[in-house]
Backbone as JSON, one array per atom type, in Angstrom:
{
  "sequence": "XXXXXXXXXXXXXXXXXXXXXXXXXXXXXXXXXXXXXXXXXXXXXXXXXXXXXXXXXXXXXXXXXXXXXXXXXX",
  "N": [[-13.04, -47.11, -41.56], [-11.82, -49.81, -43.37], [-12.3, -50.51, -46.67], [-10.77, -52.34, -47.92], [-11.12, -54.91, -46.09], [-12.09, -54.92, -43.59], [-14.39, -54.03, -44.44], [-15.76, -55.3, -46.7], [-15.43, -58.24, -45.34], [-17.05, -57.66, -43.78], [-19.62, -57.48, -45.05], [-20.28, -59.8, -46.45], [-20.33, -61.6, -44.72], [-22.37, -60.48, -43.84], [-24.57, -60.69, -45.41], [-24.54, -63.76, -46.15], [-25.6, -64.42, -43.45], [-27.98, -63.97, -44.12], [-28.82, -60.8, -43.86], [-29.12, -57.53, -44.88], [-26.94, -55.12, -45.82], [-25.69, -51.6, -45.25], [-23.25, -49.87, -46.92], [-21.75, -46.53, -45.89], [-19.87, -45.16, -47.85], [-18.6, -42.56, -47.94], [-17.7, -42.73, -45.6], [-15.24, -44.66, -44.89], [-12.26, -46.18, -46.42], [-10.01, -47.8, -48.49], [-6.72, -49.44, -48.81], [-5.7, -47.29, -51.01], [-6.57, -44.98, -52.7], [-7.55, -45.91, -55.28], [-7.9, -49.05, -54.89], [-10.03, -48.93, -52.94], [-12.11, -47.42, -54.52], [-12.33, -49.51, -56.56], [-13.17, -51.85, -55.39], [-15.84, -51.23, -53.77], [-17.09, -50.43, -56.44], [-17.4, -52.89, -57.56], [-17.26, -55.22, -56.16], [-18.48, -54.53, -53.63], [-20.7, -53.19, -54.32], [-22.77, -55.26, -55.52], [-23.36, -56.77, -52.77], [-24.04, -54.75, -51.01], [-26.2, -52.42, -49.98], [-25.04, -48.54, -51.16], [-24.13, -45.58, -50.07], [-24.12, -42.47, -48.96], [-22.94, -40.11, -46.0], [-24.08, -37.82, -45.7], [-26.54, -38.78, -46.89], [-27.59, -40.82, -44.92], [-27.79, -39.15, -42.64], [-30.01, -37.41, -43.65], [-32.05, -39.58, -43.89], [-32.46, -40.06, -41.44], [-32.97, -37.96, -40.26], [-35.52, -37.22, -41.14], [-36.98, -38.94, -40.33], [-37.22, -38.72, -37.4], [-35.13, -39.27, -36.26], [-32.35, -38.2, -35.56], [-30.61, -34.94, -35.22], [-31.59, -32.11, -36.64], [-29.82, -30.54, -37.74], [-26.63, -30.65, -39.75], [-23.47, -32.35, -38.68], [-20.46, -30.64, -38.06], [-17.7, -30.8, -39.73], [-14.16, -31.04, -39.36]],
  "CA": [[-13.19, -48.53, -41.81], [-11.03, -50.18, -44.38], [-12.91, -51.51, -47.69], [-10.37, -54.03, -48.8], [-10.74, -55.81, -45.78], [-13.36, -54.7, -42.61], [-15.89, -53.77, -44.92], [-15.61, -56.78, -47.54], [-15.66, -59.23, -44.81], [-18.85, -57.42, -43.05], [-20.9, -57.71, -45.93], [-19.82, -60.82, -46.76], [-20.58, -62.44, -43.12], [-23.92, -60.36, -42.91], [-25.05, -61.78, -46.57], [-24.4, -64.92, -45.38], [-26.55, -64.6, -42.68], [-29.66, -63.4, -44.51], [-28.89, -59.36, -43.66], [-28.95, -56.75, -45.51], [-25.75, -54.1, -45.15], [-25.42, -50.36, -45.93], [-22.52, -48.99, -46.66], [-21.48, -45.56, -45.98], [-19.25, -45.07, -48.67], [-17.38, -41.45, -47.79], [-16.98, -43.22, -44.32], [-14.65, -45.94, -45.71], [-11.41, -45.64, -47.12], [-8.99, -48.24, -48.51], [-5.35, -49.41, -48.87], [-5.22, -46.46, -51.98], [-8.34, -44.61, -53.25], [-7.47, -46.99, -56.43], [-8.61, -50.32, -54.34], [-11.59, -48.34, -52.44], [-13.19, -47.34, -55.56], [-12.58, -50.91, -57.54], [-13.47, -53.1, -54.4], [-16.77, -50.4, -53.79], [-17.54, -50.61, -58.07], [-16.87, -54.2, -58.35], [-17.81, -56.59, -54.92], [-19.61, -53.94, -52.63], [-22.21, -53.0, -54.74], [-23.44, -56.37, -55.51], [-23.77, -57.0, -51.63], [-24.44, -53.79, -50.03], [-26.78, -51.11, -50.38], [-24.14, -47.87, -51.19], [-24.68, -44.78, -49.54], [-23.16, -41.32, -48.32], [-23.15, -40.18, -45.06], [-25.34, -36.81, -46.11], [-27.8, -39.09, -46.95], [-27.68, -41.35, -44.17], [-28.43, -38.37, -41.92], [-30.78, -37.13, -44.14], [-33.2, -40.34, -43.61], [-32.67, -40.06, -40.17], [-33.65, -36.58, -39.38], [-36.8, -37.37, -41.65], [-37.28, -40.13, -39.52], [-36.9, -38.21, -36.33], [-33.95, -40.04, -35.36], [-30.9, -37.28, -36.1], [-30.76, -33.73, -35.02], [-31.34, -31.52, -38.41], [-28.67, -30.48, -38.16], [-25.15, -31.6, -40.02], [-22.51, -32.46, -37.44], [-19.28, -30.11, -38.8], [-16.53, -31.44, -40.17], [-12.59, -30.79, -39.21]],
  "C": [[-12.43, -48.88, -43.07], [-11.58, -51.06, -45.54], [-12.1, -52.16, -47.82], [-10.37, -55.23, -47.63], [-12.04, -56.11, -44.79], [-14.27, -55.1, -43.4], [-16.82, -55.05, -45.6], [-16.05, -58.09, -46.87], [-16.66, -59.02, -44.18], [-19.89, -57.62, -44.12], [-21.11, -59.16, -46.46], [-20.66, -61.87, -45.52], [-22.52, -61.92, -43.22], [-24.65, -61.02, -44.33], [-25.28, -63.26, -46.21], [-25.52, -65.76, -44.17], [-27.91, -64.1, -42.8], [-29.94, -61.56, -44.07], [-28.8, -58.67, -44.84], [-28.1, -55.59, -44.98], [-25.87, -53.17, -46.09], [-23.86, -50.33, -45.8], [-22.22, -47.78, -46.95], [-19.96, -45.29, -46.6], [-18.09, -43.46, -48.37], [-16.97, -41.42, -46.15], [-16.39, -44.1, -44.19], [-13.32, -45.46, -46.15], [-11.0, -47.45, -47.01], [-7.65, -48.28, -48.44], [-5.15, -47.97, -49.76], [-6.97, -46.19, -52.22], [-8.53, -45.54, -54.62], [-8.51, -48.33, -55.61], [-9.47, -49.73, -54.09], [-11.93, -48.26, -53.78], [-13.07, -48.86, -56.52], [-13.25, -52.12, -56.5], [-15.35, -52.5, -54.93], [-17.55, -51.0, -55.71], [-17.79, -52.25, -58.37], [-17.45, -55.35, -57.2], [-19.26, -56.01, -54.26], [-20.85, -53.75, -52.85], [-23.41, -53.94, -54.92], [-23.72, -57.1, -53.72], [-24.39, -56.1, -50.63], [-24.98, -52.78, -50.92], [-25.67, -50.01, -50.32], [-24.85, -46.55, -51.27], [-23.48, -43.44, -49.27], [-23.83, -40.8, -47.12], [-24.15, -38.7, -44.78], [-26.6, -37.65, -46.37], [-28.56, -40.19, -45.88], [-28.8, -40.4, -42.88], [-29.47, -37.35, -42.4], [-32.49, -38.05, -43.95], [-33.05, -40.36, -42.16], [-33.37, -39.15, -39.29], [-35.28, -36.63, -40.01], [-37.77, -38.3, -40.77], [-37.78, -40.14, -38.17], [-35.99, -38.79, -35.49], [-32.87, -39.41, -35.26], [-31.25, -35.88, -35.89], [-30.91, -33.36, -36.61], [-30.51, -31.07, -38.67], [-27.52, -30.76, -38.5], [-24.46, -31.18, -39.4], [-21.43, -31.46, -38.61], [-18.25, -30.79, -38.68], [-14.82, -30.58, -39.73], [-12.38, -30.37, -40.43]]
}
């Protein structure tokens, strides 16, 4: 997903509409890791809860919603 633009405008839209948005932050990338981390530091945080995707599937498997086990990575 592309923070300077997807992401920005999803949180943006779901704010808007009285939501509350996570984002999974090491499932994200920008134009340059420069923009991702200043958009992320600087807009995202003030609209979206900011998260990693270890901990995503961490409340899930607690939850019983997520195998326990972590999917492997390429």
């Amino acid at each position: 997903m592309s923070t300077n633009v997807a992401l920005l405008a999803g949180a943006l839209g779901a704010t808007d509409r009285g939501y509350r948005s996570v984002l999974v932050e090491d499932a994200a990338a920008g134009a340059s890791v420069e923009s991702h981390t200043w958009i992320v530091a600087n807009l995202l945080r003030l609209l979206s809860t900011i998260t990693r995707a270890d901990e995503v599937h961490s409340d899930l498997a607690r939850r019983g919603g997520a195998p326990t086990t972590t999917p492997s990575r390429p």
